[in-house]
N, C-alpha and C positions, 0 to 999 in steps of 0.2 A: 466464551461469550461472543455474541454476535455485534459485530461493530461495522457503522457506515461512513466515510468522509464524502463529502464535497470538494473536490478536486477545485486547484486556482490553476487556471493559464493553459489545461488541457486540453483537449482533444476527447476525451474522460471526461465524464462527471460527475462519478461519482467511483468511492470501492467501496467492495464491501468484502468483510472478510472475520475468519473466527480467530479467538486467540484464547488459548489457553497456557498459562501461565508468559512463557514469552515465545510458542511456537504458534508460528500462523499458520493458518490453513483454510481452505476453500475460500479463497480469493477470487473475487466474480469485478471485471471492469463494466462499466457501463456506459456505451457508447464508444468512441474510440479506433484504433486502427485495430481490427479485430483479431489477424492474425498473430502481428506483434504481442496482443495483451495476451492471446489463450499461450505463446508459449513462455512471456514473465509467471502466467497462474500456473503451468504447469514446473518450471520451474523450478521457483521460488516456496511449493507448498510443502510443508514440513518444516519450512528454514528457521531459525527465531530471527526473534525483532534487530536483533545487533548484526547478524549475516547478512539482512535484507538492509543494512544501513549501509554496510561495507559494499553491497555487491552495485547496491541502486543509487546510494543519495551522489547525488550533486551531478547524475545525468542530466543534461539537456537537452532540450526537441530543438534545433531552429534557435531563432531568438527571444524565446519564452522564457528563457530563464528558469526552466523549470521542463519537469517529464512524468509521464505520466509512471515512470518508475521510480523517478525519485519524490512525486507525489504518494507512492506508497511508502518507501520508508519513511514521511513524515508523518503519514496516518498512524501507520503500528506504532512508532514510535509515542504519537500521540496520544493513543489507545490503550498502551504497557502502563505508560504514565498515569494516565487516569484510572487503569483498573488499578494498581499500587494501592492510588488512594479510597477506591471505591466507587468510582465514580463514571457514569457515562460519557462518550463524546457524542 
């Protein structure tokens, strides 16, 4: 299924990306440091949601407090979550 977030504190602003059961794939940033994001999408695509937690979360840009990498693994994570329940983000 096809799912999009709204990135907080990026550079990014938005991903969008598929997920099926818990492997992601075709991960598109929007906006952003371009060269950076194409090689997280290339990557990162196949990975599931738990690799993309371990590999991404709690990277930070700067003093954001946040990256547009580990703005993804709170996406998928997000995503996992709500497809479980049925549910869109």
């Amino acid at each position: 299924m096809k799912y999009s977030y709204k990135t907080k504190r990026t550079c990014s602003s938005k991903i969008s990306f598929d997920l099926d059961d818990d492997i992601v794939s075709s991960i598109v940033f929007t906006n952003g440091c371009e060269g950076n994001l194409q090689t997280i999408q290339r990557l990162l695509d196949g990975c599931t949601v738990e690799q993309i937690e371990e590999k991404c979360g709690g990277i930070q840009c700067g003093m954001r407090g946040t990256s547009c990498a580990d703005q993804l693994s709170v996406a998928v994570r997000k995503a996992y979550n709500k497809s479980l329940k049925g549910e869109a983000i």
